[in-house]
C-alpha positions, 0 to 999 in steps of 0.5 A, a space after each residue: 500500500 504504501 508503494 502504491 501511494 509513493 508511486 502516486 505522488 510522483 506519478 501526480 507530480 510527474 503529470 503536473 509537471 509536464 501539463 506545466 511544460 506544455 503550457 510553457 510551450 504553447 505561451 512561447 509558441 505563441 510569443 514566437 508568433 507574435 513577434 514574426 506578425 510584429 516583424 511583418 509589419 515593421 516590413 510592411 511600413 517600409 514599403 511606401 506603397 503601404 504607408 501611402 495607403 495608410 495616409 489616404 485610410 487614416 487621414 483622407 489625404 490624397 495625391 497631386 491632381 486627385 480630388 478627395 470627397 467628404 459625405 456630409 449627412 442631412 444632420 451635418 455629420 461626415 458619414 463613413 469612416 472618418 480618420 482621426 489624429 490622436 489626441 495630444 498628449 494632456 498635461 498630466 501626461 508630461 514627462 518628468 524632464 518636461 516638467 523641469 523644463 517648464 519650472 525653468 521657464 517659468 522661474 524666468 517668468 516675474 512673480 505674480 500676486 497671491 490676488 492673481 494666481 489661481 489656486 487650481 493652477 498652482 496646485 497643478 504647476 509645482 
């Protein structure tokens, strides 16, 4: 009885460890598979037949002598797909180094009242 139970513990560690490897093997073979998709369009932005696409999808430019069109619903509305730019970058998303940067800029500035300054503003400008 006491082999039966010895054998298994290992055979229950034996099984565990290899569902353990097979996950292991599958997450990489996965990462491999992302990495060479990554690879394909990093090749892919280096044809410029591809980032002129881009352009005209994206942001509705269009080449010399070409005429581009917008669809502008009843409501006033563009209809169809409509390429966006990001939005800028806010305030609170600056970098350190920029921070530092504009407390240096600001440090050339001539002191205002305590009357003028709000206090949302010098509790966001440190």
């Amino acid at each position: 009885m006491l082999l039966v139970a010895s054998y298994t513990a290992t055979l229950h560690a034996w099984w565990q460890q290899r569902s353990e490897i097979s996950a292991l093997e599958q997450a990489n073979r996965q990462a491999e598979q992302d990495i060479d998709e990554l690879h394909d369009e990093i090749d892919r932005w280096d044809d410029p037949a591809f980032i002129k696409q881009q352009a005209r999808d994206r942001f509705g430019w269009v080449m010399p002598g070409e005429v581009g069109y917008r669809v502008i619903g009843v409501d006033g509305q563009l209809q169809g797909e409509v390429g966006r730019l990001d939005d800028p970058p806010s305030q609170a998303d600056r970098a350190w180094y920029g921070k530092l940067w504009g407390s240096v800029e600001q440090a050339g500035e001539p002191p205002t009242s305590p009357e003028e300054q709000n206090p949302d503003e010098v509790l966001e400008n440190p």
